[in-house]
C-alpha positions as CSV (number, residue, x, y, z in Angstrom):
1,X,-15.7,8.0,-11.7
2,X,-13.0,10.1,-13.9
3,X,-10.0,8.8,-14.0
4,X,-7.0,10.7,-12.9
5,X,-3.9,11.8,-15.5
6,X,-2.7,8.8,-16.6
7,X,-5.3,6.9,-15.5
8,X,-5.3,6.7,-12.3
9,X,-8.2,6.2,-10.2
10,X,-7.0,6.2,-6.6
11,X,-3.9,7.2,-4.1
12,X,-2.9,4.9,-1.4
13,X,-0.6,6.6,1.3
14,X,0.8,4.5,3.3
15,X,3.7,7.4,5.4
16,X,1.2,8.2,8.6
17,X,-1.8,6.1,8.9
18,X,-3.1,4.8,5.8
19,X,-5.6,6.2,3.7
20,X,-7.6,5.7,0.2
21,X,-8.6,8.2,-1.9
22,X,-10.2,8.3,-5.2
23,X,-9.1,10.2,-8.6
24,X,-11.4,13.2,-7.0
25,X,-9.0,13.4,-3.4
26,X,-12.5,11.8,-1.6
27,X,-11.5,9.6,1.3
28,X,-12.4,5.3,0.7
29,X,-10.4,3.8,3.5
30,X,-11.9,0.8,4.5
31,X,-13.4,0.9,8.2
32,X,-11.6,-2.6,9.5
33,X,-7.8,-2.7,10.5
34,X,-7.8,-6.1,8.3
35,X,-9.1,-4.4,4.9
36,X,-6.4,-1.7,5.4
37,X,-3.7,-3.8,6.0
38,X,-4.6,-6.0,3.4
39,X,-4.9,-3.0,0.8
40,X,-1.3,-2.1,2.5
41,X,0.0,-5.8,1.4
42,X,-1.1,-5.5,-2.3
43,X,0.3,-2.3,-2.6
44,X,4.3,-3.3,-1.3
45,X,3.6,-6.3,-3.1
46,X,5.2,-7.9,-6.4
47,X,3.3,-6.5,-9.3
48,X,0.2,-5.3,-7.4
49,X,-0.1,-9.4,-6.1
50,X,-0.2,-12.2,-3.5
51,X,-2.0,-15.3,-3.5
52,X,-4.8,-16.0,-0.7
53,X,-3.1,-18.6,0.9
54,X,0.0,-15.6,1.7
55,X,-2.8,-13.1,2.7
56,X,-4.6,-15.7,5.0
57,X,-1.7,-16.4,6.5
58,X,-0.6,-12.8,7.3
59,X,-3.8,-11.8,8.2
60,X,-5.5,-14.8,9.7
61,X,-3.0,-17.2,10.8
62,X,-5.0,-18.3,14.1
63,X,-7.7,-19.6,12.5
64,X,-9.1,-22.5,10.6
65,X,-8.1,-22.1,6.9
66,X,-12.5,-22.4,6.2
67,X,-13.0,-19.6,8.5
68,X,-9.9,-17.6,7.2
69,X,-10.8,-17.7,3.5
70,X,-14.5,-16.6,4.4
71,X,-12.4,-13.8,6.8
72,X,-10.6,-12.7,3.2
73,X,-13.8,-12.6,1.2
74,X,-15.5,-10.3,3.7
75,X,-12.2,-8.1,3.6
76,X,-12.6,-7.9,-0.1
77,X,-16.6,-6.9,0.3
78,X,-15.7,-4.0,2.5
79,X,-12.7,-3.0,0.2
80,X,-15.0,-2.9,-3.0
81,X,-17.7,-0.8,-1.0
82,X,-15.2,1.6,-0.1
83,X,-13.5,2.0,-3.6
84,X,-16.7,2.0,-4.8
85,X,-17.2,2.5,-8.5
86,X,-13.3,2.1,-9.4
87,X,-13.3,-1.1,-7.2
88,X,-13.9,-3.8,-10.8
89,X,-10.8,-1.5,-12.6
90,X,-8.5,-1.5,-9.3
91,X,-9.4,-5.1,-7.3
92,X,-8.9,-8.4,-9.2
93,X,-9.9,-11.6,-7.6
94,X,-9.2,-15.1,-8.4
95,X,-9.6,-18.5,-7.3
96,X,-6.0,-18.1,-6.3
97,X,-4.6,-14.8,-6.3
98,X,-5.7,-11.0,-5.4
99,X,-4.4,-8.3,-7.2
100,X,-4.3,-4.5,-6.9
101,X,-4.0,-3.0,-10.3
102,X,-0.7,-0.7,-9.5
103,X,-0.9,1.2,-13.3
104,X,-4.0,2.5,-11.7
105,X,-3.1,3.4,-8.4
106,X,-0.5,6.4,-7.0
107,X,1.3,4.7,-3.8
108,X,3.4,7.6,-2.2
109,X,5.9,4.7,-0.4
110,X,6.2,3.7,-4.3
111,X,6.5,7.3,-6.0
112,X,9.1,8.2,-3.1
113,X,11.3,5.2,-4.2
114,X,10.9,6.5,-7.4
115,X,12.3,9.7,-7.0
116,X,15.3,8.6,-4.8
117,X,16.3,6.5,-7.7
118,X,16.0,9.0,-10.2
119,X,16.0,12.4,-8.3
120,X,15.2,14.7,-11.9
121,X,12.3,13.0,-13.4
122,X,10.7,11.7,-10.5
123,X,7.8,13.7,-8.2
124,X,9.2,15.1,-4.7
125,X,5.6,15.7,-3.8
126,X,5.4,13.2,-1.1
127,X,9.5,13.9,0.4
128,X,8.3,15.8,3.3
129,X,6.1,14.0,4.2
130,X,7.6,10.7,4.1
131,X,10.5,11.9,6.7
132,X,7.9,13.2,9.4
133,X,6.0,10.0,9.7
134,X,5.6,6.2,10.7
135,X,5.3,3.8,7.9
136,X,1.9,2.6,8.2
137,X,1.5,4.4,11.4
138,X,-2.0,2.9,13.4
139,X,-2.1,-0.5,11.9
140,X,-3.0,-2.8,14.4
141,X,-4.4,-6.1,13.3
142,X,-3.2,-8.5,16.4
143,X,-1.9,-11.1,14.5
144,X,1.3,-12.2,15.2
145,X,2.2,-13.2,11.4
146,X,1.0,-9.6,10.2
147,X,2.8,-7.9,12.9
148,X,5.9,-9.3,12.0
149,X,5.5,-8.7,8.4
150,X,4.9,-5.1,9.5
151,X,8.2,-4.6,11.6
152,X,10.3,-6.0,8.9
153,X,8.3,-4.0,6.1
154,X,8.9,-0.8,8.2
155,X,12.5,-1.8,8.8
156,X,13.4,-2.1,5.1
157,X,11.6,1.3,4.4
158,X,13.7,3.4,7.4
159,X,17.0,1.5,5.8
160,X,15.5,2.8,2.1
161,X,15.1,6.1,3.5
162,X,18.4,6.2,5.1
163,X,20.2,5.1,2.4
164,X,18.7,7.5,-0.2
165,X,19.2,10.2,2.3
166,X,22.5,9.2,2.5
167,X,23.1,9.1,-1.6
168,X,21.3,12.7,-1.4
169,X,24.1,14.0,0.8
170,X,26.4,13.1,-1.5
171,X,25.2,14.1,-4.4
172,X,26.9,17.5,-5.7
173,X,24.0,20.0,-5.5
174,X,24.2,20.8,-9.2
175,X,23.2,17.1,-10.2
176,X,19.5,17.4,-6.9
C-alpha cells in the first residue's frame, strides 16, 4: 500500500462515528463495536499504547480474564483484516501491551488539538467538522467500564473544545 506524505498509512476520525481509512481515503473500519472502540482507545491513548490487562478491562470487564484475553485477540484479528496490508506497520502486539503506531496514523481529535495549540502552523482541515459532531458518535459496546471511559473521554474533549474556542475568541484577529 503507498504510504501517505509523511508516511502515513491510515486516518482515524473519531468526531461523528468513527471510521478507518487507508493512505488511498478507502474505508477499513472494523465490523464489531469492540474492534472500533478498541482502535478509538489506542488512538486517545499515551504514545499510541495500553497494556491488555487496561483494554480487557474496558472492554471486557464482565468476563473471565481466559475468556477476555481470547475476546482481545479476536478484536485484534478483525482489526488486522480490516487494515489489511498496513496492519504489521500500524498494529504492534505484545505479550503485554498493544500499540497503534501514531507517526503513522492521522487522528483528526489529535490534529484538532494541534491546531488549537498552535493556530499558524497547524491544519484546520478537520475545525468544522469537529464542532458539528459527537465525539465518537455510535459507539456502543454495553460495557459498563467502556461506557464510562467514554463519557469522561467525551467530557474532556467538549471542555478542550470549549476552552480553545474560548482562547480563539480572544485572540486579536491579526495573530488567527
Amino acid at each position: 500500500m503507498p504510504s501517505a506524505a509523511g508516511g502515513q498509512l491510515c486516518n482515524i476520525y473519531l468526531f461523528g462515528s468513527l471510521a478507518v481509512t487507508d493512505a488511498n481515503n478507502l474505508a477499513r473500519t472494523p465490523r464489531s463495536q469492540k474492534s472500533r472502540a478498541l482502535i478509538a482507545m489506542l488512538a486517545l491513548s499515551p504514545r499510541g499504547s495500553r497494556s491488555r490487562v487496561w483494554l480487557r478491562n474496558k472492554l471486557w470487564s464482565d468476563r473471565a480474564e481466559e475468556q477476555a484475553s481470547a475476546s482481545l485477540r479476536q478484536a485484534l484479528v478483525e482489526i488486522r483484516k480490516a487494515l489489511g496490508p498496513a496492519a504489521d506497520q500500524l498494529i504492534n502486539a505484545d505479550k503485554h501491551t498493544i500499540s497503534l503506531d501514531l507517526g503513522r496514523v492521522r487522528v483528526d481529535a489529535l490534529e484538532v488539538l494541534q491546531a488549537f495549540r498552535n493556530p499558524d502552523g497547524g491544519s484546520n482541515t478537520f475545525l468544522p467538522i469537529v464542532t458539528q459532531s459527537e465525539f465518537l458518535e455510535g459507539l456502543d459496546v454495553c460495557d459498563p467500564e467502556f461506557e464510562e471511559w467514554l463519557t469522561l473521554e467525551r467530557q474532556v474533549w467538549r471542555d478542550r473544545l470549549e476552552k480553545a474556542r474560548a482562547l480563539r475568541d480572544f485572540t486579536p484577529k491579526e495573530e488567527r
